[in-house]
Residue frames as a rotation matrix with the C-alpha (Angstrom) as fourth column:
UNK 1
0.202 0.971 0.128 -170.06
-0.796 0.086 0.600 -61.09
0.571 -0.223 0.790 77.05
UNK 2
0.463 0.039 -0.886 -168.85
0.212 0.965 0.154 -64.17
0.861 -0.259 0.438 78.30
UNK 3
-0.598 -0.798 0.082 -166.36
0.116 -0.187 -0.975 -62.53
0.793 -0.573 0.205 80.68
UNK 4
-0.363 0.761 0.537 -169.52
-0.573 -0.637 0.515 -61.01
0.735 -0.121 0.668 82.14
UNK 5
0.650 0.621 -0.438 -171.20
-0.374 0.763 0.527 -64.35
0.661 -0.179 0.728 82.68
UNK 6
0.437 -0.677 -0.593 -167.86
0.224 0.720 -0.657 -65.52
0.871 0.154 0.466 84.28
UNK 7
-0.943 -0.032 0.333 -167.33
-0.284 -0.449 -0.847 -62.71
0.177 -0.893 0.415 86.79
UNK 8
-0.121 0.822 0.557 -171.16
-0.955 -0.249 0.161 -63.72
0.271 -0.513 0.815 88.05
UNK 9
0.671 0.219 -0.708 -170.63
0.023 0.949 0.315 -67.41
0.741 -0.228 0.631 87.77
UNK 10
-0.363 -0.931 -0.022 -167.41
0.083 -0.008 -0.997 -66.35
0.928 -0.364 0.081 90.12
UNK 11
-0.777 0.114 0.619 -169.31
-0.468 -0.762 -0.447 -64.12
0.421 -0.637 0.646 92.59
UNK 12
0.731 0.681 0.039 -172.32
-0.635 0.659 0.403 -66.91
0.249 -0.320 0.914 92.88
UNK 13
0.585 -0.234 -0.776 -169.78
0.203 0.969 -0.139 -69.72
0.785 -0.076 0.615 93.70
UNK 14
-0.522 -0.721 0.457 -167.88
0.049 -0.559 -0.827 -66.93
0.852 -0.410 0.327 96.16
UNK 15
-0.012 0.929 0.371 -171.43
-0.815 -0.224 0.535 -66.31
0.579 -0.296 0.759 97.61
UNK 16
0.818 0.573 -0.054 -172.21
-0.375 0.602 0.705 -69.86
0.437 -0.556 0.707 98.48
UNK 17
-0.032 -0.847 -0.531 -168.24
0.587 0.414 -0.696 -70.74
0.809 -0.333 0.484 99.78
UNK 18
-0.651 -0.505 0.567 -169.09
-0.387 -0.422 -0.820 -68.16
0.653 -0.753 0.079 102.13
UNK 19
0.259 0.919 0.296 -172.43
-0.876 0.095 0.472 -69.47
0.406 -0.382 0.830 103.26
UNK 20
0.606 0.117 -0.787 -171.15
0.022 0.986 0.163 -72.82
0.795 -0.116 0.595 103.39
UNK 21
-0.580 -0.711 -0.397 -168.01
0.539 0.030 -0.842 -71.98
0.611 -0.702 0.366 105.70
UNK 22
-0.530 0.410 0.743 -170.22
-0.810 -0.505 -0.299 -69.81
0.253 -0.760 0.599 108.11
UNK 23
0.550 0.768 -0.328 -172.41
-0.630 0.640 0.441 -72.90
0.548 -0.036 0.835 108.13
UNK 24
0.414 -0.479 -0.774 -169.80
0.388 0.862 -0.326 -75.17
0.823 -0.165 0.543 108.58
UNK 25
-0.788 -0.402 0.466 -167.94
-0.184 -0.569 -0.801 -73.02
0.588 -0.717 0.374 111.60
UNK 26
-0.256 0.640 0.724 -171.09
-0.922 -0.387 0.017 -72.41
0.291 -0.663 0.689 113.13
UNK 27
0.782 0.563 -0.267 -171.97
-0.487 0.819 0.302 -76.18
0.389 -0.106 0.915 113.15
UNK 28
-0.367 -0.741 -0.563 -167.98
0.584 0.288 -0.759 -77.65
0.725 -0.607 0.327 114.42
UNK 29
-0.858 -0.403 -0.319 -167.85
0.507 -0.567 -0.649 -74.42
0.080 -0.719 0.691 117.17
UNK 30
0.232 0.932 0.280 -171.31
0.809 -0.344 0.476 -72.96
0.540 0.116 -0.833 117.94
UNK 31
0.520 -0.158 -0.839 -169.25
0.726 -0.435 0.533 -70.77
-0.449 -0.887 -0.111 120.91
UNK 32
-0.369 -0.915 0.163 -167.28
0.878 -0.286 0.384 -69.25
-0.305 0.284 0.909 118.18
UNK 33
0.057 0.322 -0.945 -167.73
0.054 -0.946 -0.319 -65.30
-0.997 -0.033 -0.072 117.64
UNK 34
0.593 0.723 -0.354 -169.60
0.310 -0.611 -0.728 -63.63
-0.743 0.322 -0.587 115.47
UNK 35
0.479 -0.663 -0.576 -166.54
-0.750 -0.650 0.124 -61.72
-0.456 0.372 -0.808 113.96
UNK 36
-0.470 -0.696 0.542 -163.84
-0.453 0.718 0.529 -64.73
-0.758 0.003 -0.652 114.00
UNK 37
-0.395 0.004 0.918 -166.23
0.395 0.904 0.166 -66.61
-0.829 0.428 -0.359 111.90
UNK 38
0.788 0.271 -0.554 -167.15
-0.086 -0.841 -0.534 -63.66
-0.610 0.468 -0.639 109.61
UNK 39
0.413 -0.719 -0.559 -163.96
-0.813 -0.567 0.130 -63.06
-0.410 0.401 -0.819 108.98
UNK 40
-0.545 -0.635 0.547 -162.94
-0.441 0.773 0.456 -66.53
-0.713 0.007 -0.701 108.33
UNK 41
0.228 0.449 0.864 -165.94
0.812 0.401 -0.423 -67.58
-0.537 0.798 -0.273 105.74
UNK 42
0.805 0.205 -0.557 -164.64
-0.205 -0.785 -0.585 -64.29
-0.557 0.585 -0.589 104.03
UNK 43
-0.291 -0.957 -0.015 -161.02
-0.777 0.227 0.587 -65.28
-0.558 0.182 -0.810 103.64
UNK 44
-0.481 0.105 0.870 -162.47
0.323 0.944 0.065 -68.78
-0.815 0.312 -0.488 102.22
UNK 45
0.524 0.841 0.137 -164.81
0.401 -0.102 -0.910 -66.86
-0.751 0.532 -0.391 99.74
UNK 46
0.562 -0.575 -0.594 -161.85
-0.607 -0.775 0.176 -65.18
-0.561 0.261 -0.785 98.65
UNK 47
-0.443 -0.722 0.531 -159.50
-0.384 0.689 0.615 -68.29
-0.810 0.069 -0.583 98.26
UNK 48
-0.230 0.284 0.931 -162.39
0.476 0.867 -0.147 -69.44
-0.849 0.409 -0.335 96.24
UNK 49
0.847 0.437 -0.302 -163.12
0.106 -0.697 -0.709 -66.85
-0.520 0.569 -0.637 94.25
UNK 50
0.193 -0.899 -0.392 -158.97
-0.910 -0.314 0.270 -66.17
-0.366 0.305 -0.879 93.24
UNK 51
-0.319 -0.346 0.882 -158.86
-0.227 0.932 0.284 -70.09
-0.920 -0.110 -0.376 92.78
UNK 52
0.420 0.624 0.659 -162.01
0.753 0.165 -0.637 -70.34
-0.506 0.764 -0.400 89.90
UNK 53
0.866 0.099 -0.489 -161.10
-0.258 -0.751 -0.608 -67.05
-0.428 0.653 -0.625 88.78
UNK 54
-0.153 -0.975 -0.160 -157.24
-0.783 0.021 0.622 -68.15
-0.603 0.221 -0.767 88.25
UNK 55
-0.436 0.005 0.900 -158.43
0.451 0.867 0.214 -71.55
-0.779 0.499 -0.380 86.44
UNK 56
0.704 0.596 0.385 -161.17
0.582 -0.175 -0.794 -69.71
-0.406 0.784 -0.470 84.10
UNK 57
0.708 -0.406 -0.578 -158.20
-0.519 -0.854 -0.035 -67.42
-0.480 0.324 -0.815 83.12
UNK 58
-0.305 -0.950 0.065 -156.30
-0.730 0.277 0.624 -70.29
-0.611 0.143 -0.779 82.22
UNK 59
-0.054 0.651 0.757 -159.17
0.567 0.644 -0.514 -71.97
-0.822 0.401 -0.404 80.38
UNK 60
0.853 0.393 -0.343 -160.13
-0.032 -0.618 -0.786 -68.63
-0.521 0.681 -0.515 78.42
UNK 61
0.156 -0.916 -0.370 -155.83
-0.814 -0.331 0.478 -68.20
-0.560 0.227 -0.797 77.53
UNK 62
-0.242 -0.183 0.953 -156.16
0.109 0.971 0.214 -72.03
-0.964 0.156 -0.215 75.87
C-alpha cells in the first residue's frame, strides 16, 4: 500500500517539475518552440521523477 501512495506522490511531483520547467522556459525564452521546450520540461520531469524515486528507494531499504 504504501508503495502505491509513493508511485503517486512520484508522478504528482513529476507532474508539477514539468509544469514548472515549461513555465520557467516559456518565461526566460518566449521565442522558444513549442517542441524544444516540450521536450525539455519532459527530460526535467524525468530527472525528477528517477531522483525522488531513487531516494524513496533508499529510504524504504533503511
Amino acid at each position: 500500500m504504501y508503495e502505491i501512495f509513493a508511485l503517486t506522490v512520484l508522478l504528482i511531483v513529476a507532474s508539477l517539475g514539468f509544469g514548472f520547467m515549461s513555465f520557467f522556459i516559456k518565461s526566460v525564452n518566449p521565442n522558444a518552440e513549442k517542441d524544444h521546450r516540450n521536450w525539455a520540461s519532459l527530460f526535467f520531469a524525468v530527472l525528477v521523477f528517477l531522483m525522488f524515486g531513487f531516494f524513496l528507494l533508499m529510504s524504504m531499504s533503511l
